[in-house]
N, CA, C and O atoms as a DFTB+ gen file, in Angstrom:
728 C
 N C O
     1  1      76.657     -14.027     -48.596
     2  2      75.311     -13.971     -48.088
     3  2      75.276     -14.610     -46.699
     4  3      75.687     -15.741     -46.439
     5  1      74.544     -13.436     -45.536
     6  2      74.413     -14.144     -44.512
     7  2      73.490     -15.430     -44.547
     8  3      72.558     -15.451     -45.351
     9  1      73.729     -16.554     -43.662
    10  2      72.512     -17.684     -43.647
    11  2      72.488     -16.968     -42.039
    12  3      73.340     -16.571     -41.244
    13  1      70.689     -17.081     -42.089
    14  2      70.131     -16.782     -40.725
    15  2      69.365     -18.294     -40.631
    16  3      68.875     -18.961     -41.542
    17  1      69.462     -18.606     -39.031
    18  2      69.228     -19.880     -39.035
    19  2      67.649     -20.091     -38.565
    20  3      67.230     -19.320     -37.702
    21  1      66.619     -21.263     -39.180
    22  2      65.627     -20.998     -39.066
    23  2      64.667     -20.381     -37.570
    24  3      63.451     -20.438     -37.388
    25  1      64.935     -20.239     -37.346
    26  2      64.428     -20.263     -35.612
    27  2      64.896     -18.999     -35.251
    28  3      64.687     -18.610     -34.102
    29  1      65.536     -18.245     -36.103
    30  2      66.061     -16.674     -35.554
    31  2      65.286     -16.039     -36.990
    32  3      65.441     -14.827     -37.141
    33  1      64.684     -16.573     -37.772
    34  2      64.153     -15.665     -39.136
    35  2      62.872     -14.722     -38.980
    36  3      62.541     -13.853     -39.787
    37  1      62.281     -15.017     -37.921
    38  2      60.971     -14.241     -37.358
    39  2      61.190     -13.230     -36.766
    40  3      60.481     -12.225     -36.821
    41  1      62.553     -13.405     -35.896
    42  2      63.094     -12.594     -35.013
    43  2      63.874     -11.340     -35.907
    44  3      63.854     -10.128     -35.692
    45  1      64.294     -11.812     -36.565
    46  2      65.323     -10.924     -37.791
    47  2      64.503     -10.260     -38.095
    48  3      64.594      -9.069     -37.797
    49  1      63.188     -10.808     -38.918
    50  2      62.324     -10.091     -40.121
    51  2      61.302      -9.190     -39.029
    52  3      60.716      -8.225     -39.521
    53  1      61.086      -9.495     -37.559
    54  2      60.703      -8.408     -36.214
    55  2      61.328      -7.076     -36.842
    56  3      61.003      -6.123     -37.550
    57  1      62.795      -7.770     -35.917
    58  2      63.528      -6.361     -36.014
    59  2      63.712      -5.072     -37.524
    60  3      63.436      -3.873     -37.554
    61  1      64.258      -5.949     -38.558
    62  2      63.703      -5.472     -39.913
    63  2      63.070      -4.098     -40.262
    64  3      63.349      -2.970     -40.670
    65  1      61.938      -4.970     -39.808
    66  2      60.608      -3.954     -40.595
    67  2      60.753      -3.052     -39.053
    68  3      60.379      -1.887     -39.186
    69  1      61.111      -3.322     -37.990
    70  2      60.283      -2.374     -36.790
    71  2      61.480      -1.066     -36.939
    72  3      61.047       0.083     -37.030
    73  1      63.173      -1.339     -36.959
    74  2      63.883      -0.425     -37.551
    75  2      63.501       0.354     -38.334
    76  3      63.422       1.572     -38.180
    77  1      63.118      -0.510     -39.608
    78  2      62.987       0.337     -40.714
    79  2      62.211       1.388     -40.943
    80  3      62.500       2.522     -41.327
    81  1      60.618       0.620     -40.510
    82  2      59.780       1.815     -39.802
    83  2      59.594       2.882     -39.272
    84  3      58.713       3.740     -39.329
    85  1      61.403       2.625     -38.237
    86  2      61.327       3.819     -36.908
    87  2      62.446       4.582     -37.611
    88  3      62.753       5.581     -36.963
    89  1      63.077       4.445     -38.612
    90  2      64.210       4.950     -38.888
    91  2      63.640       5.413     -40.312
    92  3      64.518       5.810     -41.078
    93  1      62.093       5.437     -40.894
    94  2      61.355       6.168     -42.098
    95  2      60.948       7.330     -41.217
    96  3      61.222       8.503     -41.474
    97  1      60.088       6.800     -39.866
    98  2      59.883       7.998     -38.613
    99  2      60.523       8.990     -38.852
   100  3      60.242      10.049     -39.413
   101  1      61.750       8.448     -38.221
   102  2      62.416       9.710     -37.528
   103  2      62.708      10.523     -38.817
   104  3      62.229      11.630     -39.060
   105  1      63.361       9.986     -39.426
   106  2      63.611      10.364     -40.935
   107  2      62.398      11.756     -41.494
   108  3      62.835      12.759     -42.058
   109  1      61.203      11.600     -41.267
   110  2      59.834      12.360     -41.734
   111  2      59.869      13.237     -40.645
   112  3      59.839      14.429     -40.950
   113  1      59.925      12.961     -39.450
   114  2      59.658      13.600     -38.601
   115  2      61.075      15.028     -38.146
   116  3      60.837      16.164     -37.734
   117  1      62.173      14.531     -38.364
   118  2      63.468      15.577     -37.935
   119  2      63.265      16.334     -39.661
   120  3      63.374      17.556     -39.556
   121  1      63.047      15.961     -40.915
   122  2      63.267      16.635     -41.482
   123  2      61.880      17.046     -42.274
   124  3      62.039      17.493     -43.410
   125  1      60.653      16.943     -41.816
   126  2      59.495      17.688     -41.876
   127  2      58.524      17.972     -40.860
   128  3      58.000      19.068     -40.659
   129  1      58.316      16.861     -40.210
   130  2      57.530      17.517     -38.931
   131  2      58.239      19.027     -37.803
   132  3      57.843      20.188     -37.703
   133  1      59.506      18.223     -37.065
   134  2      59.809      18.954     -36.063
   135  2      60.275      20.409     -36.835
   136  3      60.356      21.361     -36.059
   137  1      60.560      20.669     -38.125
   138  2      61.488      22.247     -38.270
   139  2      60.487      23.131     -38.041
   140  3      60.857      24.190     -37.532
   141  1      58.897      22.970     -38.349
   142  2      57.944      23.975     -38.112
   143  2      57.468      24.067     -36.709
   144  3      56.916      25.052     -36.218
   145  1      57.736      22.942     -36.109
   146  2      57.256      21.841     -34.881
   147  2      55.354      22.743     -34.787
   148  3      54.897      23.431     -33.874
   149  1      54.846      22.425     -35.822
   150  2      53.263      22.824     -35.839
   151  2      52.864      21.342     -35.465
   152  3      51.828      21.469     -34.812
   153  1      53.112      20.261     -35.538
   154  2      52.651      18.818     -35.337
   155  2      53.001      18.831     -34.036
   156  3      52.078      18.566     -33.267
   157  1      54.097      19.068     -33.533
   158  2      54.288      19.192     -31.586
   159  2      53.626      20.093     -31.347
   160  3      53.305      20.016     -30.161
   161  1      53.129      21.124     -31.903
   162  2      52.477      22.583     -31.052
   163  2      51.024      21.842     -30.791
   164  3      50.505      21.831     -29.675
   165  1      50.386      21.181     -32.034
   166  2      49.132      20.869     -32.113
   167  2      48.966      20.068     -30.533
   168  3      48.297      20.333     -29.534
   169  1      50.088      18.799     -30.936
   170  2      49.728      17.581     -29.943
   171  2      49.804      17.926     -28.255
   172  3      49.095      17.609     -27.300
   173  1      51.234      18.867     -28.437
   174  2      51.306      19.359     -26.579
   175  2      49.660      19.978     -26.441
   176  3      48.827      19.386     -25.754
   177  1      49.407      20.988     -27.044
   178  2      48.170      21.839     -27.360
   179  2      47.290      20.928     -26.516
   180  3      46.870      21.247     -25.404
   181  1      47.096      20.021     -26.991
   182  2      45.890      18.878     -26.814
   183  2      46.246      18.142     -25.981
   184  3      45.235      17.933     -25.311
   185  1      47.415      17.346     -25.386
   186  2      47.402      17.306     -23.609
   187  2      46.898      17.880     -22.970
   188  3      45.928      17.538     -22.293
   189  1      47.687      19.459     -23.025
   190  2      47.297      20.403     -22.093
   191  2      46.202      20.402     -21.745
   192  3      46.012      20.222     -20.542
   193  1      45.104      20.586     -22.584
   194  2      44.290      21.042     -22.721
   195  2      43.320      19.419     -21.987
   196  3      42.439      19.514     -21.132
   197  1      43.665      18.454     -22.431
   198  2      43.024      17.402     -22.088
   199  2      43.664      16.970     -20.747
   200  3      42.940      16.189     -20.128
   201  1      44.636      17.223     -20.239
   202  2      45.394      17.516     -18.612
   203  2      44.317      18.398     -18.005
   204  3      43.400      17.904     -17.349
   205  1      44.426      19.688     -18.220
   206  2      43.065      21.037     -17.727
   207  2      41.589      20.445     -17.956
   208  3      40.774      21.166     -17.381
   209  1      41.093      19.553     -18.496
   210  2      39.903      19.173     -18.402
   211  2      39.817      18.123     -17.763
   212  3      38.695      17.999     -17.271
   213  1      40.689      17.068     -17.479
   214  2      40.340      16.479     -16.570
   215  2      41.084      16.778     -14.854
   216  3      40.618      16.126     -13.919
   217  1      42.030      17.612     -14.638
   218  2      42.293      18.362     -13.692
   219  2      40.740      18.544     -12.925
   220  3      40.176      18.000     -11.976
   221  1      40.395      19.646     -13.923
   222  2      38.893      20.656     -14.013
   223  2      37.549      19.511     -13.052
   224  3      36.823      19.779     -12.094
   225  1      37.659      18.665     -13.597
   226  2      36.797      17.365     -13.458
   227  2      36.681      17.268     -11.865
   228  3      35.656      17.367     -11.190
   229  1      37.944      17.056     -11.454
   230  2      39.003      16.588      -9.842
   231  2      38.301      18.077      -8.800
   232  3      38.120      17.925      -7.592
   233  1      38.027      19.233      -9.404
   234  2      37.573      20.387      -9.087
   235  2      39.276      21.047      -8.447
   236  3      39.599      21.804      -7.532
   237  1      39.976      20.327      -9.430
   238  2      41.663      21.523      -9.167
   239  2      41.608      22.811      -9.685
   240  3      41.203      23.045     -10.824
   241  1      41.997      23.660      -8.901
   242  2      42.303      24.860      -9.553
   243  2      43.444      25.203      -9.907
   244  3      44.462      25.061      -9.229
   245  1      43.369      25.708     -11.052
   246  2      44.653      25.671     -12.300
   247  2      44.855      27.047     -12.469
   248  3      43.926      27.855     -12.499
   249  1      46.589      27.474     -12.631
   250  2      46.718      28.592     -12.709
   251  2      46.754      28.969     -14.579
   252  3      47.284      28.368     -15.514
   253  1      45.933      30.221     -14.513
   254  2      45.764      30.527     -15.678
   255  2      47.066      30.940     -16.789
   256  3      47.565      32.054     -16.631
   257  1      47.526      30.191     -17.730
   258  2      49.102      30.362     -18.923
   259  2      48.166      31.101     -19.997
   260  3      48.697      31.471     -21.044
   261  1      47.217      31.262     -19.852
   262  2      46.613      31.806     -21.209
   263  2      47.563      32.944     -22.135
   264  3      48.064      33.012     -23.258
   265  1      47.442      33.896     -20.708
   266  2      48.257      35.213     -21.584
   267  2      49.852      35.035     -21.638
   268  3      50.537      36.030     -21.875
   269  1      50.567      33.563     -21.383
   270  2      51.444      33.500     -21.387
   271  2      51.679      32.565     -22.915
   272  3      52.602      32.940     -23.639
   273  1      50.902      31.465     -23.326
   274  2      50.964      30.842     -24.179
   275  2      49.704      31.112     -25.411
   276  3      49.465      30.301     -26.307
   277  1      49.145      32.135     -25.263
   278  2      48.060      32.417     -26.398
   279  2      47.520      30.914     -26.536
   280  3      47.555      30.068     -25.643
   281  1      46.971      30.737     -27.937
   282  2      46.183      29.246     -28.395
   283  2      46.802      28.464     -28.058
   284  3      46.209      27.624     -27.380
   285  1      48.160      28.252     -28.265
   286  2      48.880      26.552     -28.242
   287  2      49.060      26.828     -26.965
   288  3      49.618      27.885     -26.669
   289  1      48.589      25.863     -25.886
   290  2      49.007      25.732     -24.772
   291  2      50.327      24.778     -24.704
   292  3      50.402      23.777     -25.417
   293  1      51.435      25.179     -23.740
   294  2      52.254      24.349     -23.417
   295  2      52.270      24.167     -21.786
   296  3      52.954      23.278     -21.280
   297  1      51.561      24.965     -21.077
   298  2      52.386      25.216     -19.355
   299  2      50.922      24.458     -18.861
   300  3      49.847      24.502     -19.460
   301  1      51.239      23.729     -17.537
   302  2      50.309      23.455     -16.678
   303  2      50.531      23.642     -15.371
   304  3      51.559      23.266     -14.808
   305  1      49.458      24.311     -14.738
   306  2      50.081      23.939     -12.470
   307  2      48.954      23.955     -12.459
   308  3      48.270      24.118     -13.470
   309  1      48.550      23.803     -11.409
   310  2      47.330      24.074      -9.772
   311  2      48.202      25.431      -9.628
   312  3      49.369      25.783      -9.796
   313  1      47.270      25.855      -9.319
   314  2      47.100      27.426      -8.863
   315  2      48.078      27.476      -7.297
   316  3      47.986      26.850      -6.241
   317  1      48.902      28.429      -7.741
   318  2      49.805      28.632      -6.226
   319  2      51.324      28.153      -6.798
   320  3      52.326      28.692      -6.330
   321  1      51.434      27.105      -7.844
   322  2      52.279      26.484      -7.863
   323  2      53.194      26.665      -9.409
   324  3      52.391      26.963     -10.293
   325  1      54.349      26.583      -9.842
   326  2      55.145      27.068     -10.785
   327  2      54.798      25.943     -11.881
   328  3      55.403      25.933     -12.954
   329  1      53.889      25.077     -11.604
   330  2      53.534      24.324     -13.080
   331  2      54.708      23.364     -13.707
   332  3      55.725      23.003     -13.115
   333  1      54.340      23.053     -14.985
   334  2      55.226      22.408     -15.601
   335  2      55.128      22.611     -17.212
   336  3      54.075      22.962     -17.744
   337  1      56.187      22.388     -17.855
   338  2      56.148      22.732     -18.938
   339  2      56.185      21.579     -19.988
   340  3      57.183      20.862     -20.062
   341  1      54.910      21.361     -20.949
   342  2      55.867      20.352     -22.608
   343  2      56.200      21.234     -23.608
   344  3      55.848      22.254     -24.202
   345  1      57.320      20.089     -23.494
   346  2      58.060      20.192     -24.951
   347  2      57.808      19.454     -25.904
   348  3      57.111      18.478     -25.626
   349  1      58.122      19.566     -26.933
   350  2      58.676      18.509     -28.020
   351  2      59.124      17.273     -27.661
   352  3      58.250      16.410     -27.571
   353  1      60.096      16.995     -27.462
   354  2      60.261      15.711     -26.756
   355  2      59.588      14.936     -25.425
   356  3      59.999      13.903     -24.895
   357  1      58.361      15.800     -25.028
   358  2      57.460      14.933     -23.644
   359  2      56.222      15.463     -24.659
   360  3      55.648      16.469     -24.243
   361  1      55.917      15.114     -25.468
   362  2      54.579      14.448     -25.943
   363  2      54.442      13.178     -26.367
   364  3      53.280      12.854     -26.121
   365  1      54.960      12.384     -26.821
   366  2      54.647      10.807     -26.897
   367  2      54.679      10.575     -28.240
   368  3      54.261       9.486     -28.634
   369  1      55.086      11.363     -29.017
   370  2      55.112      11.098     -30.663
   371  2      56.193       9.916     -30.545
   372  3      56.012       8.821     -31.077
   373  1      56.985      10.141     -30.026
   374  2      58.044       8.690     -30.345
   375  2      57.552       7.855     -29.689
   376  3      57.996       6.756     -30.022
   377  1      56.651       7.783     -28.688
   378  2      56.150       6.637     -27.698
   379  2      55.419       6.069     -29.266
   380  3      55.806       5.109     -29.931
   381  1      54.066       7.159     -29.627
   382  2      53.042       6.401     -30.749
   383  2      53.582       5.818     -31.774
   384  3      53.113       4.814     -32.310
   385  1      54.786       6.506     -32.180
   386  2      55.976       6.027     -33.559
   387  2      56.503       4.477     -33.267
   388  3      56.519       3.642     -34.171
   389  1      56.945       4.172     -31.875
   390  2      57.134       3.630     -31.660
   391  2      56.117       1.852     -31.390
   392  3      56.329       0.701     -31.770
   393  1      55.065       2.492     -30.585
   394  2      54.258       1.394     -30.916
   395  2      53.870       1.182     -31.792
   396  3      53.625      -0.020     -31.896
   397  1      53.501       2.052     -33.072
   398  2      52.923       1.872     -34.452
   399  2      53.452       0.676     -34.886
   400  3      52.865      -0.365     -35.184
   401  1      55.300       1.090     -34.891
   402  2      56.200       0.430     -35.652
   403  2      56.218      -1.368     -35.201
   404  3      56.266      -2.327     -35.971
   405  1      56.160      -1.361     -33.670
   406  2      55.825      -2.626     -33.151
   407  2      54.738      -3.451     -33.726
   408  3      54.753      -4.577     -34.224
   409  1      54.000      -2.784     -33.569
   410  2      52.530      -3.569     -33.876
   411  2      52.808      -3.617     -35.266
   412  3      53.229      -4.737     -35.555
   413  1      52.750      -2.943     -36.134
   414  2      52.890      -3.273     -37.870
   415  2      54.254      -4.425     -38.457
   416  3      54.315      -4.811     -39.624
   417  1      55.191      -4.801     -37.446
   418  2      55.725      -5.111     -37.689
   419  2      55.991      -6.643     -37.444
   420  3      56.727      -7.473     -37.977
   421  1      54.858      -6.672     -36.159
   422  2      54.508      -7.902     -35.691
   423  2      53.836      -8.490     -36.944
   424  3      53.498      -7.864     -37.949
   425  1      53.684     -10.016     -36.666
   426  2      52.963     -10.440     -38.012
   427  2      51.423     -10.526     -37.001
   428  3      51.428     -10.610     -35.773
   429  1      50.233     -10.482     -37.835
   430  2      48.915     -10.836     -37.021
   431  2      48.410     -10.216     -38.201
   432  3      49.041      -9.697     -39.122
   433  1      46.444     -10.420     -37.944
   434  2      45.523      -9.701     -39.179
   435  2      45.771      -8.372     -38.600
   436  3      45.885      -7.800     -37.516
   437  1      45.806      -8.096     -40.322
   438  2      45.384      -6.753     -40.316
   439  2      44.079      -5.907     -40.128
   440  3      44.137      -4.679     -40.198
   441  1      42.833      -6.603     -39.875
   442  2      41.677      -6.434     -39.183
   443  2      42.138      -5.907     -37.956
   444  3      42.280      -4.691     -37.833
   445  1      42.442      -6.861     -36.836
   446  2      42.611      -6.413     -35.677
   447  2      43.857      -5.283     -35.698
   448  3      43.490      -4.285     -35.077
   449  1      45.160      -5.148     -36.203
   450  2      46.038      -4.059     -36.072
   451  2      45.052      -2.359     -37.240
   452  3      45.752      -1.378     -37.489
   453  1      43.714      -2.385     -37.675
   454  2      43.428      -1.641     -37.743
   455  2      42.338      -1.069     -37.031
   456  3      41.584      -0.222     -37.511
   457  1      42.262      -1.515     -35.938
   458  2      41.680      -1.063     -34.539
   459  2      42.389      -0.745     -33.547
   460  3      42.083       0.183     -32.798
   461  1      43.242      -1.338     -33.430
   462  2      44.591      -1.885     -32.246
   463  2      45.264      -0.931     -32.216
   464  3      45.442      -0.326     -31.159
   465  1      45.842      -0.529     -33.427
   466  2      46.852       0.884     -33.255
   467  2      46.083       2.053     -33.003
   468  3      46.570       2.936     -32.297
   469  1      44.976       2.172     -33.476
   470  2      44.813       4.020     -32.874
   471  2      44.180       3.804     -31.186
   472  3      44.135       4.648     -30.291
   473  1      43.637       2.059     -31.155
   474  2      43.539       1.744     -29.616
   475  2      44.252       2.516     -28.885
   476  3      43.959       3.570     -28.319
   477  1      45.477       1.765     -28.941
   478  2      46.988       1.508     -28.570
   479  2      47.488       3.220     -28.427
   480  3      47.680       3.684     -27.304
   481  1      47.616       3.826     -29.309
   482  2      47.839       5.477     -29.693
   483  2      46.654       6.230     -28.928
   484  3      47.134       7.353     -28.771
   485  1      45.786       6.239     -28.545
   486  2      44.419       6.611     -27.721
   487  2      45.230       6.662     -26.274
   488  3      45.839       7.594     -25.749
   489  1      45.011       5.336     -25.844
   490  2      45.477       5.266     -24.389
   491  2      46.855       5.325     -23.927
   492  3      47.274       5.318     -22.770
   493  1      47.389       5.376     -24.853
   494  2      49.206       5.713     -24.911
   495  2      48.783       7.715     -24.953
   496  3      49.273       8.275     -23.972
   497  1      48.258       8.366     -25.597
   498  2      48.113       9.758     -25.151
   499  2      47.025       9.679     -24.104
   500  3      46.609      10.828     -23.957
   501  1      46.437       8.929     -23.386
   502  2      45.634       9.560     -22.064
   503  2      46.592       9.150     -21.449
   504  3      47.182      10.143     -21.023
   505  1      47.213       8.042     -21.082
   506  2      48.354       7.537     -20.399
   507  2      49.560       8.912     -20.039
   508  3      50.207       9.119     -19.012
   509  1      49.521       9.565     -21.147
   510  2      50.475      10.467     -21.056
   511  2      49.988      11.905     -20.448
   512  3      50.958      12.579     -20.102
   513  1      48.948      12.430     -20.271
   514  2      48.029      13.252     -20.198
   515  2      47.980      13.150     -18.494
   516  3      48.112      14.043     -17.658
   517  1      47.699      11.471     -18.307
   518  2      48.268      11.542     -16.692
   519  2      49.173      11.582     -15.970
   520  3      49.254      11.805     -14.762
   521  1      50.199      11.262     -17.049
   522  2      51.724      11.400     -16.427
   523  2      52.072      13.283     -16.278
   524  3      52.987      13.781     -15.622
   525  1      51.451      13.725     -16.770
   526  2      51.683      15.144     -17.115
   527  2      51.175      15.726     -15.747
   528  3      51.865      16.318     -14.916
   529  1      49.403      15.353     -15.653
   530  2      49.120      15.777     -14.479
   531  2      49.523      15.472     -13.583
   532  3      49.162      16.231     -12.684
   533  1      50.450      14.321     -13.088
   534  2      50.841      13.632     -11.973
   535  2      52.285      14.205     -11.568
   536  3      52.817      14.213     -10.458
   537  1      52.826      14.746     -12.971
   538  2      53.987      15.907     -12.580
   539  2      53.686      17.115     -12.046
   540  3      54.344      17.598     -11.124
   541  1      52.321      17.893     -12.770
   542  2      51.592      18.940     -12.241
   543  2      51.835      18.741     -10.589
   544  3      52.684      19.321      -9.913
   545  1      51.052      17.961     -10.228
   546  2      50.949      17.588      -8.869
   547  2      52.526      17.750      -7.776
   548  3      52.868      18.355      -6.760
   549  1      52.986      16.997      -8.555
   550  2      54.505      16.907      -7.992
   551  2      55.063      17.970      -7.439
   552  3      55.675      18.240      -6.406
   553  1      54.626      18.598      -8.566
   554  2      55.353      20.328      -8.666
   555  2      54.760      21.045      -7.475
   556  3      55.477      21.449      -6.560
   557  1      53.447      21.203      -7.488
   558  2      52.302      21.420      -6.640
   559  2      53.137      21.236      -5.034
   560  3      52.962      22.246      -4.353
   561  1      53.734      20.478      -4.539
   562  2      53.721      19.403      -3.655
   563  2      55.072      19.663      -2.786
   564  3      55.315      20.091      -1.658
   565  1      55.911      19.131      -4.016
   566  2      57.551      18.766      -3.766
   567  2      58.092      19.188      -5.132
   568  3      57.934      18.475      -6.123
   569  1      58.906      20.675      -5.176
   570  2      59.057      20.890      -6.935
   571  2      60.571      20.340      -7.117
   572  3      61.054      20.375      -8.249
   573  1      61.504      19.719      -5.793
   574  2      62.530      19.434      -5.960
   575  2      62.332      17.493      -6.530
   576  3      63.219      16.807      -7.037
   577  1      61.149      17.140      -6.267
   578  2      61.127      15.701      -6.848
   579  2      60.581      15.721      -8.090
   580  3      60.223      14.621      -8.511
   581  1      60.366      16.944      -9.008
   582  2      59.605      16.922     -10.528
   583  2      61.176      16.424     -11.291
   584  3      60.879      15.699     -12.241
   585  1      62.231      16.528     -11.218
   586  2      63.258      16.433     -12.101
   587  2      63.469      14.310     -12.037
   588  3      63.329      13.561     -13.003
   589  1      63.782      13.946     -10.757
   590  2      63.975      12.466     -10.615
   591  2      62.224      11.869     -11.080
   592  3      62.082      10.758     -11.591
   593  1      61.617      12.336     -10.940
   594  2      60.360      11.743     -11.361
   595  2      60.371      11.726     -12.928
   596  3      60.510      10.666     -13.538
   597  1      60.204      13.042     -13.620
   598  2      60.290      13.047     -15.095
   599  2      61.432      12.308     -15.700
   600  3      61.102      11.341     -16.385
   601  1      62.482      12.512     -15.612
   602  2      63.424      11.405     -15.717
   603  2      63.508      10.178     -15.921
   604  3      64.002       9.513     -16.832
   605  1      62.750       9.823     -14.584
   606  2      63.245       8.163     -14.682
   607  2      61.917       7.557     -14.220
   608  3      61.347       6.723     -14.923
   609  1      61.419       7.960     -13.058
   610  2      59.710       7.164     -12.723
   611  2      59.073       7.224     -14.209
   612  3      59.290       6.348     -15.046
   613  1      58.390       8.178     -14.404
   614  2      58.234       8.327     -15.300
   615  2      57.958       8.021     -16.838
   616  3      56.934       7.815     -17.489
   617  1      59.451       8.086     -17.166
   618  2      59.978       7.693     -18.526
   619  2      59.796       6.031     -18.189
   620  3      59.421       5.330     -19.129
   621  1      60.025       5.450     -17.006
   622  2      59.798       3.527     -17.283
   623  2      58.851       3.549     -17.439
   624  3      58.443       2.646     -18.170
   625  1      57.863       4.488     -16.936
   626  2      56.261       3.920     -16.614
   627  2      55.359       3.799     -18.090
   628  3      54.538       2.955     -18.447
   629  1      55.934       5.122     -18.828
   630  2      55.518       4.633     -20.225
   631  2      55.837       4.363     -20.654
   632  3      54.890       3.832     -21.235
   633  1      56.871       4.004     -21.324
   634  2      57.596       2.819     -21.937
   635  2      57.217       1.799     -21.826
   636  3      56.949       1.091     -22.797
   637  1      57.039       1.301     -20.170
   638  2      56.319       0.021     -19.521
   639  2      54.856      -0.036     -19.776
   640  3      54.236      -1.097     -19.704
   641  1      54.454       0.788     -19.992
   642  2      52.858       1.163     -20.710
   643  2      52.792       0.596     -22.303
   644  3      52.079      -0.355     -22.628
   645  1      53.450       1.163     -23.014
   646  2      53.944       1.219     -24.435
   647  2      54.272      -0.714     -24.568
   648  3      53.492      -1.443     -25.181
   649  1      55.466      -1.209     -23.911
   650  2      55.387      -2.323     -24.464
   651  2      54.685      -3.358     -23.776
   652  3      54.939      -4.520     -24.093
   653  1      53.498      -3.029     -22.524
   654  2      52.417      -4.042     -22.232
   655  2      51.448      -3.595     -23.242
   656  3      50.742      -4.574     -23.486
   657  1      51.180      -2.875     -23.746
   658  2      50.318      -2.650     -25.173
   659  2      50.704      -3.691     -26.363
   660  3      49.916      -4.463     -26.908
   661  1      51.984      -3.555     -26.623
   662  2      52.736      -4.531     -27.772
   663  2      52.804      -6.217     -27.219
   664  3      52.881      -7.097     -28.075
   665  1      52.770      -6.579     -25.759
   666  2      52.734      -7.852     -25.368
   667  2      51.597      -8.483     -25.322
   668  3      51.569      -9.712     -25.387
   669  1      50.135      -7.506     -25.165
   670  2      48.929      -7.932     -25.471
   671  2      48.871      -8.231     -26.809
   672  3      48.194      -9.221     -27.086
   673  1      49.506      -7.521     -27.904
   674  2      49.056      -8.222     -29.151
   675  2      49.337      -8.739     -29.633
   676  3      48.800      -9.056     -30.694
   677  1      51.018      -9.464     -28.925
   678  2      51.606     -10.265     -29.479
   679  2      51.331     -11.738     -28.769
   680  3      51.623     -12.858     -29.188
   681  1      50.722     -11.371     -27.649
   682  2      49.824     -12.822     -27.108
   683  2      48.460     -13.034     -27.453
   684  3      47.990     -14.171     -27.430
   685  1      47.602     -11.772     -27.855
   686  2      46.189     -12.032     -28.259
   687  2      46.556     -12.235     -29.695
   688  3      46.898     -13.403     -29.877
   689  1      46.596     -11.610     -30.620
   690  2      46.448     -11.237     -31.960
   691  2      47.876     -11.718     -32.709
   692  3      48.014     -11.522     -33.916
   693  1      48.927     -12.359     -31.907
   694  2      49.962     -12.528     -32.919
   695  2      50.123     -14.016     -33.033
   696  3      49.614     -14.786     -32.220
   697  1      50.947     -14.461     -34.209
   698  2      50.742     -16.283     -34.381
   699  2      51.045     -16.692     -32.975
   700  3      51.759     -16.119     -32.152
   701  1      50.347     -17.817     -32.863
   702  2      50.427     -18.989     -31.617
   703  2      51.930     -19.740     -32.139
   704  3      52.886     -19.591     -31.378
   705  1      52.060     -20.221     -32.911
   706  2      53.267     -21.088     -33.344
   707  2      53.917     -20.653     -34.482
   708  3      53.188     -20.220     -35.374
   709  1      55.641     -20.666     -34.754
   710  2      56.472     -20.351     -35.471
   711  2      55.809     -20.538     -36.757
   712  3      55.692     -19.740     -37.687
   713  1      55.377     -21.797     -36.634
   714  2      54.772     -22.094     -38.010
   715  2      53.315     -21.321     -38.832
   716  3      53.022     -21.474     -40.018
   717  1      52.660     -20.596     -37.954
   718  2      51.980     -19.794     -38.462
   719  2      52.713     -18.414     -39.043
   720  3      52.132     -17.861     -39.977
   721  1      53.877     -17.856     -38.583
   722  2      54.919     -17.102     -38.863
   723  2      55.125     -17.198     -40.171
   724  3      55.780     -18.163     -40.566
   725  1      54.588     -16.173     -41.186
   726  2      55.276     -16.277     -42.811
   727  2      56.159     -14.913     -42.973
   728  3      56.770     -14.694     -44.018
């Protein structure tokens, strides 16, 4: 039997549950969500669509994918311009999987983590909704800087989004001292 030494047992029982969590995820998700990928069709669907309405807002004009993507939207541009496309992997399901798993795994009330996470999951998909349009743009612009942007600007920025979400609740809402830690 390992001995974990007291002062690393919070840290252990973190990691633990936030693995375990993300590794029930993926687990549900590669072998029921993604084979139909109707749960990615829905969610890109609803970027898009929430990208084009607030585009719409800005008074951008957007080139019409209708007759290219029927109901589920996947494609977005400004008009003139070759757009951009989601996939499956650029909707944020692993971003939300991911913070879920953080936050539930943190210790704090469960009062506040049952506000906090669909918070957290809310502005983690508008967050993403602008990253989308801000590629739109790119494309629009400079279509040779959409690849280093999606990539890597990008991908830190939510991530870096994702765990200042998890550092707010682990400074507002999570124990002050080890010893509140059970």
């Amino acid at each position: 039997m390992i001995s974990i030494p007291k002062e690393y047992r919070a840290l252990v029982r973190f990691l633990s549950i936030s693995v375990s969590l993300y590794l029930i995820w993926y687990i549900f998700y590669e072998f029921y969500l993604k084979p139909g990928l109707w749960f990615d069709d829905q969610v890109i669907n609803l970027l898009v669509r929430t990208a084009e309405f607030q585009l719409s807002m800005f008074g951008a004009e957007l080139t019409d994918y209708t007759s290219a993507d029927g109901p589920i939207r996947t494609h977005i541009g400004l008009l003139g311009s070759k757009g951009v496309t989601i996939g499956a992997p650029c909707d944020g399901l692993v971003l939300y999987a991911l913070f879920i798993c953080f936050i539930v795994a943190y210790p704090g009330p469960w009062r506040h983590k049952a506000w906090y996470l669909p918070l957290g999951v809310f502005f983690t998909f508008l967050f993403n909704t602008w990253r989308i349009i801000a590629l739109a743009v790119i494309v629009s612009f400079r279509e040779d800087w959409l690849s280093f942007n999606h990539d890597y600007t990008f991908t830190i920025l939510v991530y870096a989004f994702v765990f200042a979400w998890w550092y707010v609740w682990v400074n507002r809402f999570g124990p002050r001292s080890a010893a509140e830690i059970k």
